[in-house]
C-alpha positions in Angstrom: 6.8 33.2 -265.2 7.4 32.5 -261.7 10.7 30.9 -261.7 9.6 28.5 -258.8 7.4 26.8 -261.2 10.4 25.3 -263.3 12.8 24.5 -260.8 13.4 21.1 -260.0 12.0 20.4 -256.6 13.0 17.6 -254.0 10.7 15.0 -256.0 13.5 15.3 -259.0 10.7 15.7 -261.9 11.5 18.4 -264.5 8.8 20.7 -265.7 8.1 20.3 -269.4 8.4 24.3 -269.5 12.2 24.1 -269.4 12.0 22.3 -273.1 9.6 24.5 -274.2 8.8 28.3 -272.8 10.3 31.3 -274.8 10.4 32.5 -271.1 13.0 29.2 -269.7 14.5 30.1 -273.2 15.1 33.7 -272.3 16.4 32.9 -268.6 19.1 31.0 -270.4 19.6 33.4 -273.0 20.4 35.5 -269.8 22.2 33.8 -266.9 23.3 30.6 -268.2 24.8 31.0 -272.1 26.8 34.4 -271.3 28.1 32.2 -267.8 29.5 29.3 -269.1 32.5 28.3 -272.0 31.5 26.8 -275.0 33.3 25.4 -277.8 34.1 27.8 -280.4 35.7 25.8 -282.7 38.0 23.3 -283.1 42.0 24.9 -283.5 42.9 23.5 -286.8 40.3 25.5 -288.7 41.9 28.7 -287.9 45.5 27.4 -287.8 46.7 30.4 -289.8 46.9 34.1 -288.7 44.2 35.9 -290.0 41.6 33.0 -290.4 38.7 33.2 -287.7 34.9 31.5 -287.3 31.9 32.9 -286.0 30.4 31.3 -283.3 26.3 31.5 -283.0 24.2 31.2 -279.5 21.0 32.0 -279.7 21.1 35.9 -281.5 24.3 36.5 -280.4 28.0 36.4 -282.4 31.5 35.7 -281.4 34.2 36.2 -283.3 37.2 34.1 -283.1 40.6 34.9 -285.1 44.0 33.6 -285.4 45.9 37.0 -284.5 49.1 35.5 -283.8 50.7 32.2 -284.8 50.3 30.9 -281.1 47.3 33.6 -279.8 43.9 33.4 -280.4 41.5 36.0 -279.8 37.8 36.3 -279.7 35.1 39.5 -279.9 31.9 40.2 -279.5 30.7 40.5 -283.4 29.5 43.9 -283.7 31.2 46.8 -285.5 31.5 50.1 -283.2 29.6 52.1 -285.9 26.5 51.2 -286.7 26.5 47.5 -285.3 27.0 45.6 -288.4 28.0 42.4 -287.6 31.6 42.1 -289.2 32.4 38.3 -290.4 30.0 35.3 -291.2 30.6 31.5 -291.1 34.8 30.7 -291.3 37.1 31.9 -293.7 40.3 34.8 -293.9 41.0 38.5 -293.2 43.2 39.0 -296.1 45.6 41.8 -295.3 45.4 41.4 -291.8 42.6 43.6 -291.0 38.7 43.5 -290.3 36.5 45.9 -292.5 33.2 46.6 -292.3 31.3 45.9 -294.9 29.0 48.9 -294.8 30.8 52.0 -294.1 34.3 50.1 -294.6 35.6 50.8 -291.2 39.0 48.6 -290.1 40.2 46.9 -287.5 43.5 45.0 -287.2 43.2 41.5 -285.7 43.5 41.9 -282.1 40.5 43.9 -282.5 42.0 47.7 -282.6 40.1 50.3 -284.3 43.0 51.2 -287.2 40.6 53.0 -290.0 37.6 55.1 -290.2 36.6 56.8 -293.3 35.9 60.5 -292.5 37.5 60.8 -288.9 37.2 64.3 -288.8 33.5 63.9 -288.9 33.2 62.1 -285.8 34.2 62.9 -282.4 37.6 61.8 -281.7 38.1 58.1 -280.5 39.8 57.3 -277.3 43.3 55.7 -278.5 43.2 52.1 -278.0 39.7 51.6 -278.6 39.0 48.1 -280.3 36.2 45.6 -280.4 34.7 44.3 -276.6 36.5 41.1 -276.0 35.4 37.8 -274.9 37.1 35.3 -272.8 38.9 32.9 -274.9 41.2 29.4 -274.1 42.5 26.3 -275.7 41.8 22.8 -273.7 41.9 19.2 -276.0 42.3 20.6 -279.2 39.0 23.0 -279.2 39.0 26.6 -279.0 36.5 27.8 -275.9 34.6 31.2 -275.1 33.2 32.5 -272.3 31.3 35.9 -272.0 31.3 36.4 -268.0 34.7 38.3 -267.0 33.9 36.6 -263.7 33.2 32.8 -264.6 35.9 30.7 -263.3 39.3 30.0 -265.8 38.4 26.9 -268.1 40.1 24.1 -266.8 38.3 24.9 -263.6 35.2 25.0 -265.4 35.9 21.6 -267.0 37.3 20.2 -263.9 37.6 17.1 -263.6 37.3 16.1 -267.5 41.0 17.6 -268.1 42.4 14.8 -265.5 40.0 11.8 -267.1 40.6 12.7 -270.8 44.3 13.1 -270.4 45.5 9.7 -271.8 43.3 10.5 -275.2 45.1 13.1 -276.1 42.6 15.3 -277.4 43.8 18.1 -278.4 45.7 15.4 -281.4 43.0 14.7 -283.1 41.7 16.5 -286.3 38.6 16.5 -288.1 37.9 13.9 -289.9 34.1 15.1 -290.9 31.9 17.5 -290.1 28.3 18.3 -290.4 25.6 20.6 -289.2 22.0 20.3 -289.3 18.4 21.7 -287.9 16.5 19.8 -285.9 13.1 20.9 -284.9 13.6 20.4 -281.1 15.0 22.3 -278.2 18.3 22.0 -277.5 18.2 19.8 -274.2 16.2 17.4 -276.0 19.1 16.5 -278.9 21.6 17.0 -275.7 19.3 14.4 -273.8 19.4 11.7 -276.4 23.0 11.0 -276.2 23.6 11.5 -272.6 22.1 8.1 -271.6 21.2 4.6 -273.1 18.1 3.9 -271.5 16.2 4.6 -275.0 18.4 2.0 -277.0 15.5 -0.7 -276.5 13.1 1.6 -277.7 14.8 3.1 -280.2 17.2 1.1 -281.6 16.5 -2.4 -281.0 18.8 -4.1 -283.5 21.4 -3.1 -281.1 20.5 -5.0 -279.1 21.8 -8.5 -280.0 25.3 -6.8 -279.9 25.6 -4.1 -277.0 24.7 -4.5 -273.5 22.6 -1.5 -272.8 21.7 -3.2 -269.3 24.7 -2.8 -267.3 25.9 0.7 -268.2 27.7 2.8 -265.4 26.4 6.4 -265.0 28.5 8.9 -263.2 28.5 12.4 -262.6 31.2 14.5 -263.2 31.5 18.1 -261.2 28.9 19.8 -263.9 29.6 17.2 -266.3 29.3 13.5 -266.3 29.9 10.5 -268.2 28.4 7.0 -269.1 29.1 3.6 -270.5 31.9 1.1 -269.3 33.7 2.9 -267.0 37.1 2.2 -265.4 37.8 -1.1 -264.1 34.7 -2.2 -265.9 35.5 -5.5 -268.0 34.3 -5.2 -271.8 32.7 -8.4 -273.0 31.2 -9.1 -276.5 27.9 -9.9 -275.5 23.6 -8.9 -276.4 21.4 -7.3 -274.1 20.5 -9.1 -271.2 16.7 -8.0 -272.8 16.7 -10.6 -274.8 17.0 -13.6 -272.3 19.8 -15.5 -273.8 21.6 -18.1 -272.6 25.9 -18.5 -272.4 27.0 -19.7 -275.8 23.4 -19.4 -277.8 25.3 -16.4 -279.2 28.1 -15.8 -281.9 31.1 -13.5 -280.4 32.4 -12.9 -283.8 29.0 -11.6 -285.2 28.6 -9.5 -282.2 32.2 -8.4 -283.0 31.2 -7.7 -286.9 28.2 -5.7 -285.9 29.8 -3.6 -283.7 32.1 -2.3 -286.2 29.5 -2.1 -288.7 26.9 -0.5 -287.0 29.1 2.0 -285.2 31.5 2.4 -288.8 31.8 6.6 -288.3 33.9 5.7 -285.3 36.5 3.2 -287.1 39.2 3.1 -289.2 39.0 1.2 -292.2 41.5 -1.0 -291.0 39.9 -1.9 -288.0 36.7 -3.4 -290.2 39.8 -5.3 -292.8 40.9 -6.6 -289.2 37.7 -7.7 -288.2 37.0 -9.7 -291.4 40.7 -11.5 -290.9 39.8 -12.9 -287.4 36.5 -14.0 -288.5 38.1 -16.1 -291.3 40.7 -18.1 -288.7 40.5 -20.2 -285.9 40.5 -18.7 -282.8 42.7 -21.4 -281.1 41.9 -21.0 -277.2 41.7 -17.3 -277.4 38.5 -15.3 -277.1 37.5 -13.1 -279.9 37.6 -10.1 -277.7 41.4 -10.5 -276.5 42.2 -11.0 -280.4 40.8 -7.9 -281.6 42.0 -6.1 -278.6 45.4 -7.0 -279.1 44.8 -6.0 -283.1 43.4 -2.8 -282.4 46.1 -2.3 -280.4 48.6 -2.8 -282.4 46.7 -1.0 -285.1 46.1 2.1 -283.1 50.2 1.7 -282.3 51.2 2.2 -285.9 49.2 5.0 -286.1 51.1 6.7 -283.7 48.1 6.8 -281.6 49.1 7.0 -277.8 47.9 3.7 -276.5 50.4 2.7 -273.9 48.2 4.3 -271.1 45.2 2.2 -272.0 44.7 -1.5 -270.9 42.9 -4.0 -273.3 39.4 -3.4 -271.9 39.7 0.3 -272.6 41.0 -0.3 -276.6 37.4 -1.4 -277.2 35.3 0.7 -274.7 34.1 4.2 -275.2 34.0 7.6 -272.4 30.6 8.8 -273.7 31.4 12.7 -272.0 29.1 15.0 -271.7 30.6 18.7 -271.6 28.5 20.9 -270.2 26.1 22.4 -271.0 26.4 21.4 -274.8 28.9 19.1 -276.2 28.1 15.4 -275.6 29.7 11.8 -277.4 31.3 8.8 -277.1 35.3 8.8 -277.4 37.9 6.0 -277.7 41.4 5.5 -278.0 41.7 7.2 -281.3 39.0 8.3 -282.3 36.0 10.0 -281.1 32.5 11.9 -282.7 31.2 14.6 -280.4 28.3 16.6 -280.8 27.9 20.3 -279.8 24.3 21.8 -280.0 22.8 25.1 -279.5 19.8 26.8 -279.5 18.7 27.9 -283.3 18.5 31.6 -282.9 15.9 32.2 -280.0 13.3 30.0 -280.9 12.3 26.9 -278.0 12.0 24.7 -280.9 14.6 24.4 -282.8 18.1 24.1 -282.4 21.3 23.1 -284.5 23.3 20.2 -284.1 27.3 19.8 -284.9 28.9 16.2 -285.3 32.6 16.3 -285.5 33.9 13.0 -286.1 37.8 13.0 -284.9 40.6 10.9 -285.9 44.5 10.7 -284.9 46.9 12.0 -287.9 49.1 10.0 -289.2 52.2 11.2 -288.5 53.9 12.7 -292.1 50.6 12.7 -293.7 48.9 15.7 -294.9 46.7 17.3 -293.3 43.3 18.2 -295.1 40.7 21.2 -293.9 37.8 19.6 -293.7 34.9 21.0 -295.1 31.5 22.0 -292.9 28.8 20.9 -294.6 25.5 22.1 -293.7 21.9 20.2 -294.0 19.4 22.8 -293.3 16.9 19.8 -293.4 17.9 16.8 -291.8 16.3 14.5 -294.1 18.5 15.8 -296.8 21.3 13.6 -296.0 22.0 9.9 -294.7 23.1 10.0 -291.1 22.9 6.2 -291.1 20.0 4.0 -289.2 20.8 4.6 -285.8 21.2 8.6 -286.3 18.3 8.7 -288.2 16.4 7.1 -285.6 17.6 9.4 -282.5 16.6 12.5 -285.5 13.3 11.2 -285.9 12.2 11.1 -282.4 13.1 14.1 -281.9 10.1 16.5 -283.1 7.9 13.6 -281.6 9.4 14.8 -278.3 9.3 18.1 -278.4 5.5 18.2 -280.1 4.4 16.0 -277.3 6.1 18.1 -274.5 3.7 20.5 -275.0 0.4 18.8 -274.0 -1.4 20.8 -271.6 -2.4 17.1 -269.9 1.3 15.9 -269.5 2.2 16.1 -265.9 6.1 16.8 -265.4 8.7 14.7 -266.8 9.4 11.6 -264.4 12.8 10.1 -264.6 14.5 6.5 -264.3 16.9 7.3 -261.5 19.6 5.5 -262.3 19.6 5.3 -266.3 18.8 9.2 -266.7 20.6 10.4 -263.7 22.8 11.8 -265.8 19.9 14.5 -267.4 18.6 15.1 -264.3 22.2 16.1 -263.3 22.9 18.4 -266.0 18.9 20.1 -264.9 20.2 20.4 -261.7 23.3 22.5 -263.3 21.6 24.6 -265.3 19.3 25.5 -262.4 22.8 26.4 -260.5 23.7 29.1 -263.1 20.3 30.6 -263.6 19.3 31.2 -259.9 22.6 32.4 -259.4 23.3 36.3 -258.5 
């Protein structure tokens, strides 16, 4: 592969080889996955010592434990021995050690050889020797790796999301649900289809009488970037300026009710019990909007959500981040659903999809572990309409990608600016020395 050929060149069209060559896949696999932090996890699932979770890209493992009650650690997966790889999925070293499950050799959390069966077999062991680390930190509640001793400390690397996200309050939130799933696509293509809303017409078009896909703002971010009604942009309830309809020929309060509906993984059930109680009194001068916002509001408040940083505009509008190079979603005061996706193993293909769906604790209230469930199929569960759409399209995309007659991939330069930028990133890490 000459690496020219999938660049992207001044005329800003991407070569449909980065979506689906083993060989882009491998370049990846090489200079940009072992360069760049990645959520591991999120922190609650291993809030106790001893309790870790493997971390897949592509075919290779991380290990991440809780080795102290406030340090984390992380390793490469891989027994000294013979290679075995040591833990699978998420779960507990009971005893406070890692064996082996072949020849039963131990290690004690931090990683440190402690046991071999038969030492005086073997040629002694330097003292001290313990698993290869990886780079490991803590930023809005996830745990993050990074393989490169040299890449830059996280919050550089996430620079300037740290600053934008603050008033959130991430690293509050707990998991609410989540789910995992196959999809037969590469991993950019899943990434690319909630990193703009330029497809909701073609998509989803019974959004459209109640969100204004028109008049999103698109904004890079340092290697990230974000989209949707961005600060200092008013929120209005309102349909798509597609459908050519006049001031007043449409209902604010079934806007309202089918914003809540349709987007219902993102709400509390009290916000849709609040929704039904303006919809059943007069509004008396007051818009619908300002009501809810000043209901939400005063919802969010008695959750002990953190909402005193917000103004009312912000209370009903979402930050859709994208982290790179894999975690993407919308979140709002309170609550949040975020999508991380990798490559499935090395294949071009395929690639598996995360959906954590976040909510702010109650304060007092206990907290449940929730439980990963895993669709190996994605047809096996109900995502809901507008998930389900997004899913479908997928394999459609990556099967067509690969016509020998399809020139490259021609963007709309404001409305995808956004997947052009993260292109343009991924370029930066794999040409780099």
């Amino acid at each position: 592969m000459n690496l020219d050929d999938v660049l992207i060149g001044d005329g800003n069209t991407i070569p449909r080889a980065r979506y689906t060559g083993q060989d882009f896949a491998q370049l990846e696999f090489e200079r940009l996955w072992p360069r760049v932090w990645q959520v591991a996890c999120r922190e609650e699932e291993i809030a106790e010592v001893g309790e870790y979770c493997e971390y897949l890209i592509g075919d290779q493992s991380i290990l991440v434990v809780r080795t102290e009650p406030e340090v984390i650690s992380a390793f490469h997966n891989t027994c000294l021995h013979r290679g075995t790889r040591l833990a699978v999925g998420a779960g507990r070293f009971e005893e406070g050690r890692v064996r082996c499950r072949y020849h039963a050799w131990c290690y004690d959390l931090g990683g440190r050889l402690t046991d071999v069966v038969d030492p005086d077999e073997f040629d002694p062991w330097p003292s001290g020797t313990g698993l290869p680390a990886v780079r490991v930190d803590c930023w809005g509640g996830f745990v993050w790796v990074c393989a490169d001793a040299d890449a830059p400390p996280l919050l550089d690397f996430l620079d300037p999301l740290p600053t934008l996200l603050a008033p959130y309050h991430l690293d509050r939130f707990r998991i609410r649900r989540y789910l995992s799933t196959i999809l037969p696509a590469n991993w950019k293509v899943a990434v690319d289809a909630f990193n703009e809303g330029y497809h909701v017409q073609g998509t989803h078009p019974q959004l459209l009488p109640w969100t204004d896909d028109v008049n999103l703002d698109y904004e890079p971010l340092g290697i990230h970037s974000h989209y949707g009604r961005l600060p200092n942009a008013r929120r209005q309830l309102r349909p798509s300026p597609r459908l050519g309809l006049a001031e007043g020929a449409y209902d604010e309060g079934e806007i309202l009710e089918a914003f809540v509906r349709g987007l219902g993984g993102l709400f509390y059930r009290e916000e849709k019990e609040l929704v039904d109680e303006l919809l059943s009194v007069p509004l008396d001068g007051a818009t619908m909007l300002s009501r809810y916002q000043k209901g939400r509001r005063a919802l969010l408040a008695e959750r002990g959500v953190a909402v005193e940083d917000f103004a009312d505009d912000q209370l009903t509008s979402a930050d859709d981040v994208y982290f790179f190079p894999n975690m993407v979603g919308p979140i709002y005061p309170g609550t949040a659903i975020l999508f991380r996706v990798r490559p499935n193993g090395t294949d071009p293909d395929s690639c598996i999809k995360d959906t954590w769906f976040l909510e702010w604790p109650r304060e007092g209230e206990p907290q449940k572990r929730a439980e990963r469930r895993f669709f190996p199929d994605w047809t096996e569960h109900n995502w809901g309409e507008i998930t389900e759409q997004d899913y479908a399209n997928m394999e459609h995309v990556q099967m067509g990608m690969k016509s020998r007659a399809g020139p490259d991939l021609r963007l709309n330069r404001r409305q995808e600016v956004n997947i052009l930028h993260m292109h343009r990133m991924i370029d930066r890490f794999i040409t780099a020395d």
